[in-house]
C-alpha positions in Angstrom: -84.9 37.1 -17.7 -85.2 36.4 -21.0 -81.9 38.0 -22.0 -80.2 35.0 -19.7 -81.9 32.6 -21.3 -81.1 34.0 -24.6 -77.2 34.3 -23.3 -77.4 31.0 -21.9 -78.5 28.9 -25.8 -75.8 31.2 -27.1 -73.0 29.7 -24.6 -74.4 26.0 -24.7 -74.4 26.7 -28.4 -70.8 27.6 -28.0 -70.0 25.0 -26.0 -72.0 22.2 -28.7 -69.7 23.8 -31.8 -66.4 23.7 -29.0 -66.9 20.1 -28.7 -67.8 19.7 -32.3 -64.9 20.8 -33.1 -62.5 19.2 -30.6 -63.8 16.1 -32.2 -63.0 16.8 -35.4 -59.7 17.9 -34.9 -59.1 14.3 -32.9 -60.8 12.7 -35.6 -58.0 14.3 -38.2 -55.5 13.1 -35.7 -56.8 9.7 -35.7 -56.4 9.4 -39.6 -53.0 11.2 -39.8 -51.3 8.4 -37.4 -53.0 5.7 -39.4 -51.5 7.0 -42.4 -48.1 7.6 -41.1 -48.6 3.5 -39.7 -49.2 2.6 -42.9 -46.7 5.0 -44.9 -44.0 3.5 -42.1 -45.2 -0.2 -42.7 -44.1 0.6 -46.3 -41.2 1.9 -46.0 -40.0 -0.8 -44.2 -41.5 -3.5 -46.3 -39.2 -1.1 -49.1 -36.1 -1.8 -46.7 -36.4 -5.7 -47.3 -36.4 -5.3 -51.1 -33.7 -2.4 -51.1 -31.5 -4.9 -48.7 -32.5 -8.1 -50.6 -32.8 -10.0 -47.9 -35.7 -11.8 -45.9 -34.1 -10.5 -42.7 -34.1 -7.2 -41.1 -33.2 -5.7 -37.4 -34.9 -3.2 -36.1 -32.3 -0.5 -36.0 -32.3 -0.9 -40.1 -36.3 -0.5 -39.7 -36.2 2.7 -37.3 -33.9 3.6 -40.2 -35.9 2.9 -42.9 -39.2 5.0 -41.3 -37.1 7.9 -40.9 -38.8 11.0 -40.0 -41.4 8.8 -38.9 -39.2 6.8 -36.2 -41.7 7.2 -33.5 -44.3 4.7 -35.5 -42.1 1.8 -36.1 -43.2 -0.3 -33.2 -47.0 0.2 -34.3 -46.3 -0.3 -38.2 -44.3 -3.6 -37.0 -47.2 -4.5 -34.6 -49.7 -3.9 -38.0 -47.2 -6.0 -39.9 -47.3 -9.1 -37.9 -51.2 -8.6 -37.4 -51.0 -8.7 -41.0 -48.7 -12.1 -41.1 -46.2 -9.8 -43.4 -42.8 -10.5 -41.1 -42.6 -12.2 -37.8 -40.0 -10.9 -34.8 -37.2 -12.8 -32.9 -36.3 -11.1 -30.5 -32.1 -10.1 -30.2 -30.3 -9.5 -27.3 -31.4 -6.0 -27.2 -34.2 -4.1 -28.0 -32.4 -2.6 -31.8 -31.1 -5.9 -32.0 -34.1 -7.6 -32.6 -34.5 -9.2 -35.9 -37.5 -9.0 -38.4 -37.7 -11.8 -41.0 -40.4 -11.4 -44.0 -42.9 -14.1 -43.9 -42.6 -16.1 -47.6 -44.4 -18.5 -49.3 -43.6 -21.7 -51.1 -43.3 -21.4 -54.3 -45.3 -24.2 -54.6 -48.3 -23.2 -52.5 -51.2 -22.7 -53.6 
């Protein structure tokens, strides 16, 4: 009898670290994408300057967050949250164009 119970606080203590770590590891995850949002978001704030234009389309901004294609679409979303670049939209989905949001010179 009291070998179960002894065998049972070891597998619920298993079970505990298990889910410890499974939360961990999700937690990592969690940071890692934010990072590779941001990272993207920078690289295609980088594409503007490198182009020298206030204007971008989203094929040229999948291009820019190469190997990181997959996170364009949230590192625009951050962007715009942000009030960075606005979208108008194309004819197609690559075809839609970004334009960086500027200031007057003159504003204060």
């Amino acid at each position: 009898m009291d070998s179960k119970c002894a065998a049972e606080r070891h597998l619920n203590k298993d079970i505990v670290q298990k889910g410890i770590d499974i939360a961990n590891i999700q937690a990592a995850q969690r940071d890692a994408a934010r990072m590779t949002v941001q990272t993207v978001g920078s690289k295609i704030l980088d594409a503007f300057k490198k182009k020298g234009s206030d204007t971008l389309t989203m094929r040229e901004a999948r291009r820019a967050a190469r190997p990181n294609e997959h996170a364009t679409t949230d590192a625009i979303d951050l962007l715009v949250k942000q009030k960075l670049i606005t979208v108008h939209p194309g004819d197609r989905r690559d075809s839609h164009i970004l334009r960086l949001v500027t200031t007057p010179k003159n504003a204060a």
